[in-house]
N, C-alpha and C positions, 0 to 999 in steps of 0.2 A: 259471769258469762262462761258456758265451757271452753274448754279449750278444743281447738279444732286439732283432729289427729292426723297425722300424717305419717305413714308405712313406707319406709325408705327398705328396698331388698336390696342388698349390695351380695357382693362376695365373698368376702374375707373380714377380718376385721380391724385391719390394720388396714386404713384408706381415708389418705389424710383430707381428700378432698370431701369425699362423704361428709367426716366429722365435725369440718367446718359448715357445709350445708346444713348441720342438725345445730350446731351451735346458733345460727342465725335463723333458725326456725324458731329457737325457745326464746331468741332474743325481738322474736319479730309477734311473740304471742300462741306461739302452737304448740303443741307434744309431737314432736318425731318419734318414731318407733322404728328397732332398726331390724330387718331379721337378712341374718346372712346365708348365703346357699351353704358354705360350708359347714354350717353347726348342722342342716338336715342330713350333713352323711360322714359326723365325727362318730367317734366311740364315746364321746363323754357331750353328747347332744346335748342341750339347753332348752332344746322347743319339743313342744309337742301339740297335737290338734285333739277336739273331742266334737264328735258332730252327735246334736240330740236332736229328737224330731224333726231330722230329713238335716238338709244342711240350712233351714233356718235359723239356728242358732250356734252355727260352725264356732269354736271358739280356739285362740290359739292362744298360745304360752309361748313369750318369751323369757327365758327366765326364769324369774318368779313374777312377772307383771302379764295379766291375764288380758288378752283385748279380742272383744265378739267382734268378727270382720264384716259383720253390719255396720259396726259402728265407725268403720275407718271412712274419712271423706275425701282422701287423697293419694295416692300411691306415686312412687316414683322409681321405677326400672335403673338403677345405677348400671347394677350387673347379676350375674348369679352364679350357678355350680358351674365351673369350666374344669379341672380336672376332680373326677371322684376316687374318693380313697382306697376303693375295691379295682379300679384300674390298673394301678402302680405296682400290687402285691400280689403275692401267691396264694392260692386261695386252697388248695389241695397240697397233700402231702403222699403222692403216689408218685410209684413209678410205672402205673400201667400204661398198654400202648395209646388207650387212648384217652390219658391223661388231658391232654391238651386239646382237645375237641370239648372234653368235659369242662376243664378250665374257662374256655371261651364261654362257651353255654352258659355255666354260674354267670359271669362278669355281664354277660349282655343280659340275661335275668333281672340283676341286680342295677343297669343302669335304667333299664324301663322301668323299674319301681320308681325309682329314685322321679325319672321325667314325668311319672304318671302320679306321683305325688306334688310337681312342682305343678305339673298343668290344672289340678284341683283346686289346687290356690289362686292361679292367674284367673281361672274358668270364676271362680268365687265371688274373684273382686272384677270381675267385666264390665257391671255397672259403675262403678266408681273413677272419677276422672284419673287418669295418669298422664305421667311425665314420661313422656317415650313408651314405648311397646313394646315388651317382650316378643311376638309374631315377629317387628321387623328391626329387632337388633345384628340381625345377622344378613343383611341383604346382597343380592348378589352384583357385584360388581361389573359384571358383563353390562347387564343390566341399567345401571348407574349412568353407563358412558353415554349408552345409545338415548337413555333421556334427558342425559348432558347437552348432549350434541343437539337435541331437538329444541330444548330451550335458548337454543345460542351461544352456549358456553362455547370455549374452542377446545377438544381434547386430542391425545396422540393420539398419532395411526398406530392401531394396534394388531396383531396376527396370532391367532391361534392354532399351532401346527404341531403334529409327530412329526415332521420329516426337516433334516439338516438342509437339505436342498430351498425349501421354502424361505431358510430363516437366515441362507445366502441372498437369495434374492431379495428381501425385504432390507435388508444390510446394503444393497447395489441402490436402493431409492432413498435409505434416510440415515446410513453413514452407522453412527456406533448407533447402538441400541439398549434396552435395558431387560430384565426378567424379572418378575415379580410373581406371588400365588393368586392365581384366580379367587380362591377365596379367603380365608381366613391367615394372619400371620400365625404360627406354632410358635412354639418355645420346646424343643427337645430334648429331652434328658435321658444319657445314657452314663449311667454309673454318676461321678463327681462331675461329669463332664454336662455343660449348658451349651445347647448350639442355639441359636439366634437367628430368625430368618431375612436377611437386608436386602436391597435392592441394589443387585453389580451390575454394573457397565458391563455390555458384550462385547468386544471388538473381532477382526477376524481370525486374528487365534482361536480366540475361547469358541465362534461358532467352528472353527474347523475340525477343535478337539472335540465336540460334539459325535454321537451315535448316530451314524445316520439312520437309525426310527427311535423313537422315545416319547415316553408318556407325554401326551397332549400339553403346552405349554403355554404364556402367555407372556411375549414378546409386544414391545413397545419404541418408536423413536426415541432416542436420546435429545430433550428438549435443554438448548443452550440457557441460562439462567441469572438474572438477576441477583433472583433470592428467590427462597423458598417461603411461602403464606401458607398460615396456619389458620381458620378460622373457625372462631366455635358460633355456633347458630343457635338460637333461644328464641322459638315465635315469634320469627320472623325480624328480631335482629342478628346485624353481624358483630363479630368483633376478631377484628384480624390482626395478626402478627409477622412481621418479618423475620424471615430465618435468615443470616448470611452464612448460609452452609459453605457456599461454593468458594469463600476464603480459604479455605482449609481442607486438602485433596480426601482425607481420611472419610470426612463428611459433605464431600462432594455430591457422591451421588444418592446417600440416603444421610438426611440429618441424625436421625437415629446412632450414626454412628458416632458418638460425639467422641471429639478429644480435649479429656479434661484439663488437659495442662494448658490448651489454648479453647475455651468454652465458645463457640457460637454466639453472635450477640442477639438480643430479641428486643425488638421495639417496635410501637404499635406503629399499626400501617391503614391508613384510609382508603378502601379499596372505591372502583370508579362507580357509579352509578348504575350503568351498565351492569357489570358485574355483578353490583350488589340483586338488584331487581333479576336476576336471570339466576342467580342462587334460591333467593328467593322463591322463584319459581319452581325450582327443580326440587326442592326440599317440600312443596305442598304437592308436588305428582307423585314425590315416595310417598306424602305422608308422614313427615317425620319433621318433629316440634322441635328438636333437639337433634343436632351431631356435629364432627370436628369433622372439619373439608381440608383436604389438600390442595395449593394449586403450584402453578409457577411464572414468578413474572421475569417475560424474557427480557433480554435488551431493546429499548425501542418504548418498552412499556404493557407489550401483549401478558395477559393475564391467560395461562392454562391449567383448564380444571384436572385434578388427576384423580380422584376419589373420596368419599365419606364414610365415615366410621358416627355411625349412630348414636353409639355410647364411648364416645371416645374422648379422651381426658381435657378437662377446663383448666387445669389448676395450673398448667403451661402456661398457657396466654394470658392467664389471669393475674397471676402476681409479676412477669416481668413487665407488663401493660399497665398496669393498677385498673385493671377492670372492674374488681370486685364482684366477679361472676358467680362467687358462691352467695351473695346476695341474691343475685338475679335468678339464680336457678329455685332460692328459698319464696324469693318473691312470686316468683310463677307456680309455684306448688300451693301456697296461700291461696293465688288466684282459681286454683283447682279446687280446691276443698270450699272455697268459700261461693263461687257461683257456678260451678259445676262445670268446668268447660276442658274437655282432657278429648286425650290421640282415641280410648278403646271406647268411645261413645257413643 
């Protein structure tokens, strides 16, 4: 019997979570195949594409191992290109005045190829069941709450304001506060230097020392906490994790901040019924098979939703829990290739 194939796009190639989903692919009977965003925009690329007679016989190269993307039965969206290599460097070696108008020009050129090659690929395989969406990897979080809220979930009061004067008054009804990015976390790098984008408590210092106008922001109550829950979502199951952040003031208010000398504990957590079914819910109005939720459970017991990250990491909750969710995620991509049942369908 052949082996059923399965197209995993990750990002990089060092992703230890990936590695073990393709382990348990080959162990469970299938070919993974892996293609990374970043070999389509090294200098020493590994893949190439050859399209004959229209794109019915599209063929790609990984490698040296050849696969017609007819022939794939499964795909699974990890991740893909997040910074490209034409970003970070200097592309011209002038010093005319308008160097830098031109520099931009090349760079945004070269990033629409880059997208207009990736879209070709996702457009290619549209018939094909997948695991998560490329379309709704990046969704907007404004978005998220207001269908949070509608399913029952309970989330912050949140204000989106330029003006210092607002973000005193929102501070007068729900005490400290916190600031986070509307959309995307960064990771910025200037020289050796990595800045990291976390989530600070505001109190009324920090909004005093505020501009009174500034780029549109997105302020939220500071929710009292139990523990922080982690949970990764898989068709319509949960699997939740306790964070005891609030031990330890460093990772008080973002676990992310871990301090390794005294590590965070994580242990699995049974989230209520309620809860579960109302997650549930909200994950079938995004549309979305797969992602990690944030929430927080206060004192008392209240469960609040804070957001989800679509492709956001299993291999947390999975090894301090014994989940074995890179099973689960291999088992549901099986279940794709073999009766057809995927998010781009």
């Amino acid at each position: 019997m052949e082996q059923l194939k399965v197209l995993i796009l990750s990002e990089a190639e060092f992703e230890t979570s990936t590695e073990e989903v393709m382990d348990c692919l080959l162990q469970l009977g299938a070919l993974p195949l892996r293609l990374n965003g970043e070999d389509l925009d090294s200098r020493g690329a590994t893949v190439r594409f050859e399209i004959c007679e229209g794109n019915a016989n599209a063929r790609l190269w990984i490698e040296d191992k050849e696969l017609q993307l007819n022939e794939v039965q499964a795909v699974w969206y990890r991740r893909w290109v997040r910074n490209r290599q034409h970003e970070v460097v200097d592309l011209l070696d002038s010093a005319h005045a308008n160097a830098g108008r031109l520099h931009y020009a090349i760079k945004r050129h070269l990033t629409l190829e880059s997208r207009r090659l990736s879209s070709f690929l996702f457009s290619r395989l549209a018939g094909v069941p997948w695991l998560s969406d490329p379309e709704k990897a990046s969704i907007n979080k404004l978005h998220v709450l207001e269908v949070a809220s509608k399913v029952g979930l309970a989330t912050p009061a949140t204000l989106i304001t330029s003006e210092r004067q607002e973000v005193r008054r929102f501070s007068d009804l729900y005490g400290l506060l916190i600031t986070k990015p509307m959309g995307e976390v960064e990771i910025l790098i200037e020289g050796e230097n990595v800045h990291f984008m976390f989530t600070p408590i505001i109190d009324r210092e920090a909004i005093d020392a505020l501009p009174e106008r500034f780029t549109p922001s997105l302020f939220q109550e500071w929710i009292e906490k139990d523990f922080e829950l982690r949970i990764f979502y898989i068709d319509g199951d949960c699997y939740a994790m306790a964070i005891f952040s609030q031990l330890n003031p460093q990772s008080q208010a973002d676990f992310r901040r871990q301090d390794f000398t005294r590590p965070n504990r994580y242990v699995p957590y049974r989230l209520s019924s309620e809860t579960t079914d109302r997650v549930r819910r909200l994950m079938e109005k995004l549309g979305l098979d797969t992602g990690s939720l944030d929430l927080i459970r206060m004192p008392g017991g209240r469960e609040v939703f804070l957001e989800v990250n679509p492709i956001g990491q299993f291999g947390m909750v999975s090894k301090p829990c014994n989940y074995q969710l890179e099973r689960r995620m291999a088992e549901a991509l099986i279940r794709r290739a073999t009766y057809g049942q995927g998010s781009r369908q």
